[in-house]
C-alpha positions as CSV (number, residue, x, y, z in Angstrom):
1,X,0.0,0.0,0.0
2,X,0.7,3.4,-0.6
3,X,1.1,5.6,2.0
4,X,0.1,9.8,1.0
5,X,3.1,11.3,2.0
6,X,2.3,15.1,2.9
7,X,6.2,16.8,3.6
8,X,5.8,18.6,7.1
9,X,9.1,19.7,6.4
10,X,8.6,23.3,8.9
11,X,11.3,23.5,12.1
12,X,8.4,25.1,13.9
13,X,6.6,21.5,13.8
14,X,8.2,20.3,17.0
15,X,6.4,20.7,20.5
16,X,8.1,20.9,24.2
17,X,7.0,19.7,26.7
18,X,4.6,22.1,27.0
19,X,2.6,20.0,24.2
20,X,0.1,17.7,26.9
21,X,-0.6,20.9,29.3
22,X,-2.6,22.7,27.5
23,X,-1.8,26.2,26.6
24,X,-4.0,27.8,29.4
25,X,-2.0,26.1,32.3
26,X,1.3,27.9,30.9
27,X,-0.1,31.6,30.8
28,X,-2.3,31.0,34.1
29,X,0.7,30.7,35.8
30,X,1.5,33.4,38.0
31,X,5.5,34.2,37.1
32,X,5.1,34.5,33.8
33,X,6.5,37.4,32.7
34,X,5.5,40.2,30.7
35,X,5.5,40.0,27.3
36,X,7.5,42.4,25.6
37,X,6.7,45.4,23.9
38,X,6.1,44.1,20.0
39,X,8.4,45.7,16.8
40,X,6.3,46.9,14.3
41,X,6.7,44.2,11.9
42,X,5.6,42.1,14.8
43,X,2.3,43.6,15.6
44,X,1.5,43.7,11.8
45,X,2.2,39.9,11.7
46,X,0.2,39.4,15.2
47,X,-3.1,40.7,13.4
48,X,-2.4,38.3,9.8
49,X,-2.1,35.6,12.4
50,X,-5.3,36.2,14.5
51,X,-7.2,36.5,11.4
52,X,-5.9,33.5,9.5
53,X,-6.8,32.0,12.8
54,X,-10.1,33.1,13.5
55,X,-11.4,33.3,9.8
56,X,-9.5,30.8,8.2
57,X,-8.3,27.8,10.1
58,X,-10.9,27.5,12.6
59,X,-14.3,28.4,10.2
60,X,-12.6,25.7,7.7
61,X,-12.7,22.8,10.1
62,X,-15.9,23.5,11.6
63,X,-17.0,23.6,8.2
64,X,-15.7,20.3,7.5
65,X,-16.6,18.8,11.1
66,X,-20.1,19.8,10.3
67,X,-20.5,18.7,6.9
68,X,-18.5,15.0,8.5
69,X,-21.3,14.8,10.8
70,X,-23.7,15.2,8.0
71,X,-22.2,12.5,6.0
72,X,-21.9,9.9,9.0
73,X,-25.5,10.5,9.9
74,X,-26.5,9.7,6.1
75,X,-24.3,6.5,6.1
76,X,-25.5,5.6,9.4
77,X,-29.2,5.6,7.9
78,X,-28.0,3.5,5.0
79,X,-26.6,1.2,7.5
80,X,-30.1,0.8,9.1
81,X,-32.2,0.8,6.2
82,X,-30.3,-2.3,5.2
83,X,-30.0,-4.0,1.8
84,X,-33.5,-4.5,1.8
85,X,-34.8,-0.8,2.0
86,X,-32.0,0.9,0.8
87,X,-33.0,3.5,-1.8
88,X,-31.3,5.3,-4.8
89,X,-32.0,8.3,-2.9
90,X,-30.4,7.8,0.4
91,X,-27.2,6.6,-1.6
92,X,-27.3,9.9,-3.7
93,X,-28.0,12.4,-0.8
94,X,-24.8,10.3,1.1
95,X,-22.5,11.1,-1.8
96,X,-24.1,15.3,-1.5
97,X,-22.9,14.8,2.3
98,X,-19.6,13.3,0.8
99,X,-18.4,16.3,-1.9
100,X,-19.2,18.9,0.7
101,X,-17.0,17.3,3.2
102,X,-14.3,16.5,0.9
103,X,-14.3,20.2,0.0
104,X,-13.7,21.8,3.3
105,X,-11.0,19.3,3.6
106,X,-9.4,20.1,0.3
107,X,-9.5,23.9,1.5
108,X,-8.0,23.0,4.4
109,X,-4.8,21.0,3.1
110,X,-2.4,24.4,3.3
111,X,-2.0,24.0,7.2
112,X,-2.1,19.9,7.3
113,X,0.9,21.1,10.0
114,X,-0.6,21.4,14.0
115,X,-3.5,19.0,14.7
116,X,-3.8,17.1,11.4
117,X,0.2,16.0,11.7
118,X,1.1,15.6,15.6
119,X,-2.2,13.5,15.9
120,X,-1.5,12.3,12.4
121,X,-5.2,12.5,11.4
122,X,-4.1,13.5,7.4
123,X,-3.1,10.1,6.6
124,X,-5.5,8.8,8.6
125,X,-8.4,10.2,6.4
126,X,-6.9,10.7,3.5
127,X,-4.9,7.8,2.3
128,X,-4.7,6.5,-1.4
129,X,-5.0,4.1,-3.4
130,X,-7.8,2.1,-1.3
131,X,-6.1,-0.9,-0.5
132,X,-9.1,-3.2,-2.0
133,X,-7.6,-6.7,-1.9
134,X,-7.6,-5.8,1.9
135,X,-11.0,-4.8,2.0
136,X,-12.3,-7.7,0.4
137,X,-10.8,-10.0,2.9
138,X,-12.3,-7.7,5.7
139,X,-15.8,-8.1,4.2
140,X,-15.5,-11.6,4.1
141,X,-14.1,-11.7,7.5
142,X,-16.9,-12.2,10.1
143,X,-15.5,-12.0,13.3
144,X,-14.1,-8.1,11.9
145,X,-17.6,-7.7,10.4
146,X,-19.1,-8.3,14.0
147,X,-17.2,-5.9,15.9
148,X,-18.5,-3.6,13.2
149,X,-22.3,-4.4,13.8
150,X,-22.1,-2.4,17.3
151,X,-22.6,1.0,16.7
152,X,-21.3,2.2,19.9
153,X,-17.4,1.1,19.4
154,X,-17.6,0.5,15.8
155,X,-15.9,3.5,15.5
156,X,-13.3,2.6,17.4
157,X,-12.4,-0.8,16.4
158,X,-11.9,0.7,12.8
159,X,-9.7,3.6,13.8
160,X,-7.6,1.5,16.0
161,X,-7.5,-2.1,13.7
162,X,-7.7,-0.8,10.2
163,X,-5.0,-0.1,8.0
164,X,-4.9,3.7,6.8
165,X,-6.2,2.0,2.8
166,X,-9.5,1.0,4.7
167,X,-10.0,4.1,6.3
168,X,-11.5,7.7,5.6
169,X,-12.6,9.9,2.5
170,X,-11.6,7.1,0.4
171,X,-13.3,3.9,1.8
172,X,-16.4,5.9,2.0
173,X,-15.9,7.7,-1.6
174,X,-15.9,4.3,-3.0
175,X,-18.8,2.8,-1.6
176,X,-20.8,5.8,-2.4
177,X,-19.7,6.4,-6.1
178,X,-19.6,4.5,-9.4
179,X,-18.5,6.2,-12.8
180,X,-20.0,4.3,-15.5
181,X,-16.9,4.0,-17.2
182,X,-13.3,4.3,-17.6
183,X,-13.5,7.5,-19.8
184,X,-16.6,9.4,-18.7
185,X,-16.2,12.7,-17.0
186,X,-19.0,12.5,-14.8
187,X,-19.8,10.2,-11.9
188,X,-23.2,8.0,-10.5
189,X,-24.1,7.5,-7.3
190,X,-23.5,3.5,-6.7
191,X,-26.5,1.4,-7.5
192,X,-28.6,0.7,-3.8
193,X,-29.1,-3.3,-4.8
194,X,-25.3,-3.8,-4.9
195,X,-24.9,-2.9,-1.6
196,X,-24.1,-5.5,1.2
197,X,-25.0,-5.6,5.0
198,X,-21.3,-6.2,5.4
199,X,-20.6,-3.3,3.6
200,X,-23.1,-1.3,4.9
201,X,-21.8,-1.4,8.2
202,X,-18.2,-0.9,7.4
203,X,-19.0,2.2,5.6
204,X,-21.3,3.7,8.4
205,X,-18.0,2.6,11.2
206,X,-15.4,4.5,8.6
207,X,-18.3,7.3,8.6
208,X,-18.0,7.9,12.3
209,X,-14.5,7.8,12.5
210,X,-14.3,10.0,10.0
211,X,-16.4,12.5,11.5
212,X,-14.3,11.7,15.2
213,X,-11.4,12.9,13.4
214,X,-12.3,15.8,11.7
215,X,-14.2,17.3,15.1
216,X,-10.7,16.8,16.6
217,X,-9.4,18.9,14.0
218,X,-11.6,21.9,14.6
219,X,-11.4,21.2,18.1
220,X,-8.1,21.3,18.5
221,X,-7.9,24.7,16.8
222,X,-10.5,26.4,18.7
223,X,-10.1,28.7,21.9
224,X,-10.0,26.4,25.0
225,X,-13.5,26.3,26.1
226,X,-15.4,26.9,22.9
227,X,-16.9,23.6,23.2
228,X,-18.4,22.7,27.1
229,X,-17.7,18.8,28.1
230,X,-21.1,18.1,27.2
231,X,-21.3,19.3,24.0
232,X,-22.1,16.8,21.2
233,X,-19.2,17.8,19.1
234,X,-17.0,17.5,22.8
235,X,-19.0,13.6,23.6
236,X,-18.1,12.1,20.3
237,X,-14.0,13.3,21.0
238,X,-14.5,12.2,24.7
239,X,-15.9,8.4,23.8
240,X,-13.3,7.8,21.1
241,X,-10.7,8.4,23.8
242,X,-9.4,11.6,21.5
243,X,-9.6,15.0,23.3
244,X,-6.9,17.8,22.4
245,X,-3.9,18.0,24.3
246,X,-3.1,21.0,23.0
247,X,-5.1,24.4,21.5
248,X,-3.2,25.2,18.4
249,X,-5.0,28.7,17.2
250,X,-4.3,29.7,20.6
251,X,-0.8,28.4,20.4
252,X,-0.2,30.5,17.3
253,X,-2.2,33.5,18.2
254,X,0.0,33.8,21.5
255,X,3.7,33.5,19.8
256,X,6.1,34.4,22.1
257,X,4.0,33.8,25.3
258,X,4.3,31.2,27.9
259,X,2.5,27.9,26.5
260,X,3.4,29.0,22.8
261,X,5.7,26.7,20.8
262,X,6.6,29.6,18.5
263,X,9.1,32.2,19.5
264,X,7.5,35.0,18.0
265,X,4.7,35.6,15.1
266,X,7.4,35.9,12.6
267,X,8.1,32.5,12.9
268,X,4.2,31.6,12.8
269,X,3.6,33.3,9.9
270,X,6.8,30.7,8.8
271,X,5.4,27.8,9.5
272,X,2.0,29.0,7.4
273,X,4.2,30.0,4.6
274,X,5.9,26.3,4.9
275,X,2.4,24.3,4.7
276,X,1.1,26.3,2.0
277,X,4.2,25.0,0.1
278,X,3.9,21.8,1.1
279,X,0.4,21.6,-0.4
280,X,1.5,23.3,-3.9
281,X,4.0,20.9,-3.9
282,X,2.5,18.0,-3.0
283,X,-0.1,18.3,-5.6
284,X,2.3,19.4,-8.5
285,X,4.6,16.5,-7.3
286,X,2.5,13.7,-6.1
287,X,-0.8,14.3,-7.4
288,X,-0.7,15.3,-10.1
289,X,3.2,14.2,-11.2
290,X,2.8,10.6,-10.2
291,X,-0.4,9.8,-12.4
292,X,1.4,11.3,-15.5
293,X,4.4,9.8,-14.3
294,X,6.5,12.7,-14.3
295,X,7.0,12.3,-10.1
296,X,9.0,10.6,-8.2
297,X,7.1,7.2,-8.0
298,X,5.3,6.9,-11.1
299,X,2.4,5.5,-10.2
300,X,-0.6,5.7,-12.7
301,X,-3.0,4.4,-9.9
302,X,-2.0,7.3,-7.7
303,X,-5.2,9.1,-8.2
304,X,-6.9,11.0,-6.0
305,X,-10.9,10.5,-5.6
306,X,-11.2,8.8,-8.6
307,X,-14.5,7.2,-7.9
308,X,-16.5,10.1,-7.4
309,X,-14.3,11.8,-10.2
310,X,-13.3,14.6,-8.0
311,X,-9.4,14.6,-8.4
312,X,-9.2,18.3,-10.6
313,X,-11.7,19.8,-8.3
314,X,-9.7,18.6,-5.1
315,X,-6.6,20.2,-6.5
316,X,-8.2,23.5,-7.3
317,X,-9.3,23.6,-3.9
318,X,-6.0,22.9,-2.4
319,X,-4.6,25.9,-4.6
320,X,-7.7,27.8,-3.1
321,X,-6.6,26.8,0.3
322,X,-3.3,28.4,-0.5
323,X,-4.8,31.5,-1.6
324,X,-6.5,31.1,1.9
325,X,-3.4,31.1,3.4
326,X,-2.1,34.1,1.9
327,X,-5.0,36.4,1.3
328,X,-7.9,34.8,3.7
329,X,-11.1,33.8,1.8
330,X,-11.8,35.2,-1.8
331,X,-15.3,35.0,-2.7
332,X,-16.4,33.8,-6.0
333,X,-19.3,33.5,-8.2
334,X,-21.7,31.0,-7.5
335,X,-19.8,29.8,-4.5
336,X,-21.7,30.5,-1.2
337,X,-19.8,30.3,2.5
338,X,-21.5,29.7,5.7
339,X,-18.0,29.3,7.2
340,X,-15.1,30.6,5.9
341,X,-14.3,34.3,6.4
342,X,-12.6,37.3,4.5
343,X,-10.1,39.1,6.8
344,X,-9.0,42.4,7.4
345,X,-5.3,41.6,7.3
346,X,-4.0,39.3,5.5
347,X,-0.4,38.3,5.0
348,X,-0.9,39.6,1.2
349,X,-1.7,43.4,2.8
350,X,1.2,43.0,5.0
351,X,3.5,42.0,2.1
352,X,2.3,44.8,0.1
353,X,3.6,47.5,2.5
354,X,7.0,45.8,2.3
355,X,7.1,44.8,-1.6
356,X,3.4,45.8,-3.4
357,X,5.7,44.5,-6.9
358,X,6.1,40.8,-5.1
359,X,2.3,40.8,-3.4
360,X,1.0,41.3,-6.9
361,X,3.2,38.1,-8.2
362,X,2.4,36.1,-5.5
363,X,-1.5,36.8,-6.2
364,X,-0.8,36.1,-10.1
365,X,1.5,33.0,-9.3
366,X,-1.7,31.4,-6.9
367,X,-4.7,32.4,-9.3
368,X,-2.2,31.2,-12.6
369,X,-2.1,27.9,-10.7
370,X,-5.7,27.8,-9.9
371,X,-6.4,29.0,-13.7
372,X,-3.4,26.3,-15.0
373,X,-5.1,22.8,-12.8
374,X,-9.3,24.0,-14.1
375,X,-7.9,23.5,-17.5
376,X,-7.0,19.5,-16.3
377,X,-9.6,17.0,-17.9
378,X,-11.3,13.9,-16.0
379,X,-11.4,11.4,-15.5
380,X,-7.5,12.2,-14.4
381,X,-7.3,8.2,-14.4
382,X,-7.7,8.6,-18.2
383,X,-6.3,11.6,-18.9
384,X,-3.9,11.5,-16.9
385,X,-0.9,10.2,-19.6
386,X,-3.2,10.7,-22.3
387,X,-0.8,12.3,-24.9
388,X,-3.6,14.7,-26.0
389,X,-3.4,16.3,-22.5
390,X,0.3,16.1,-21.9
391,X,1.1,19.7,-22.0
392,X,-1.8,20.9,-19.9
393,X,-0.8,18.6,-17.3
394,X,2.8,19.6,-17.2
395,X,1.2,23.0,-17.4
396,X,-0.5,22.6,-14.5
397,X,2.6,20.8,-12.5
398,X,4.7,23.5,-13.6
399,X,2.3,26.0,-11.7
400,X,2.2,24.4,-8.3
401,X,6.1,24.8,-8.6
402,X,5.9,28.4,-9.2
403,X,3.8,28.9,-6.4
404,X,6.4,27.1,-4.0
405,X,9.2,29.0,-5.7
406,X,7.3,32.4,-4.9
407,X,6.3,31.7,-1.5
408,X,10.0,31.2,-0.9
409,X,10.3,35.0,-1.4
410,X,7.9,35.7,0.7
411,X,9.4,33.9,3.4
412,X,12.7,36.2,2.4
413,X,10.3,39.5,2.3
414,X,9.6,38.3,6.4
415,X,12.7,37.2,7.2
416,X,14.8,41.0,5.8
417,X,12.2,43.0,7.1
């Protein structure tokens, strides 16, 4: 199997010991000192980090931990309709619940660092190819099957017995969807009278985990105390054993206090630089170069959502989520957000007092990128080495490196300033 390999390359990644406290029990504590009196650069860089924070990180996740809980409720309803009373449209409303999950998590992918690494809930969820041979076996497996059948620790047993090719987006993405071909660009919701109990219940135990994970993330970037103990989003962490350990928007927001684990919001703004390159380089140089097999491993089956034929849009979105990163939401036609905010300062304002000429690159070099992967053709298992659609897949590779490339003189821009 496979393993998505997401480069959390950043120095910053590394906690103290400060990491299973909790940030509040540092700063409560009496002899802390002061913190002192912030340069200019720092105070600009405090308010990008607050609102990437507070408008970006945060809103994303909840968006996606709501739309998870949607989707495991729908699966869970399959699961007890059964076989027998299973309809077209329960399986078709699912795969709804599915895409709008899957897209908060693709517009979340430029800070995979914090929660979604140190807990390591990115491969968790995200891991490709499905290893079917595997699953196979597991559906044919009864004494796995029956510690499936409980609802109440089915959850559990998955998370804790399941490889990562059994487990998240994926597992669910393939029970749900079912192109009718191998060329057609568009996708079906999987016919209801193929479905198996067996299945049925794996799908709604990958469901719930799936939601457990992604309420972590938000979670875990939320103020302390957002969420009360008893709290539904707080009872499904709390029963699955996962609470946070550690507040990580509070962590960042705080730089240079007690409790912290960065020095200064210099450095935070760093470490958001790094995981937006990670991203752009991950999808030019996994994603998108492995399938054409101009990466590193060549793999033609390294595709990513190719059942519900998603793979372009989930690379536009984690070029949005860079875009995120660097200018807070931007708000498009036809594309309406209950979650994710514009901010008032972004790291692209603060960039343009320093070098207006390099802010208006960087914009260019993102939106190029974004323009570069929408002209990409599914289904990307196809067209992937296609010879008619060589060019505008290189064209498209090429872009996610310029985007890396540029975000390296931002970091420079910080760093001399």
């Amino acid at each position: 199997m496979k393993m998505k390999n997401v480069l959390m390359a950043s120095a910053y990644m590394v906690l103290g010991a400060s990491f299973m406290t909790g940030f509040s029990a540092c700063s409560d504590n009496e002899n802390t000192p002061e913190p002192e009196e912030l340069s200019q650069q720092e105070q600009a860089l405090k308010a990008v980090i607050e609102d990437y924070v507070n408008k970006s990180v945060v809103p994303t996740y909840k968006g996606l931990a709501d739309a998870a809980i949607e989707l495991a409720d729908a699966c869970r309803a399959m699961c007890n309709a059964g076989p027998s009373n299973l309809t077209e449209d329960m399986v078709k409303q699912a795969g709804e619940k599915w895409i709008t999950a899957r897209r908060y998590w693709e517009l979340s992918e430029a800070w995979l660092y914090g929660a979604a690494a140190d807990y390591n809930i990115d491969p968790h969820i995200d891991t490709w190819p499905l290893d079917k041979t595997a699953m196979e076996n597991m559906l044919n497996n009864e004494s796995q099957m029956a510690q499936m059948k409980d609802e109440e620790s089915a959850a559990t047993y998955v998370s804790n017995s399941l490889g990562q090719g059994l487990l998240g987006f994926h597992a669910i993405e393939y029970m749900l969807f079912e192109p009718a071909n191998a060329t057609t660009d568009q996708t079906s919701p999987r016919p209801a009278g193929k479905f198996t109990a067996n299945e049925l219940y794996y799908m709604a135990a990958v469901a719930d985990d799936l939601r457990n994970q992604c309420v972590r993330l938000e979670i875990s970037w939320a103020d302390e105390g957002t969420y009360s103990e008893s709290s539904e989003k707080w009872t499904y962490l709390a029963d699955a054993e996962l609470e946070p350990t550690f507040y990580y928007g509070e962590s960042m927001k705080n730089a240079g206090q007690g409790g912290s684990k960065y020095k200064s919001y210099a450095e935070a703004v760093q470490e958001l630089l790094v995981g937006a390159q990670d991203i752009a380089d991950e999808v030019g140089g996994q994603k998108i170069g492995n399938p054409i097999g101009n990466g590193v491993e060549n793999d033609a089956n390294y595709i990513e959502s190719p059942y519900a034929l998603n793979s372009i849009t989930d690379f536009i979105d984690n070029l949005k989520s860079v875009r995120t990163a660097y200018m807070g939401y931007q708000t498009e036609n036809g594309v309406t957000e209950n979650y994710i905010q514009p901010v008032e300062h972004s790291l692209s304002d603060y960039i343009k007092t320093v070098d207006p000429e390099l802010d208006t690159k960087v914009i260019n070099t993102i939106e190029g990128a974004i323009e570069a992967i929408g002209n990409m053709k599914e289904p990307f298992a196809s067209t992937a080495r296609d010879p008619q659609y060589e060019q505008v897949n290189l064209a498209a590779q090429k872009a996610c490196q310029d985007v890396n490339d540029i975000l390296d003189e931002v970091m420079n821009a910080i760093q001399n300033n």
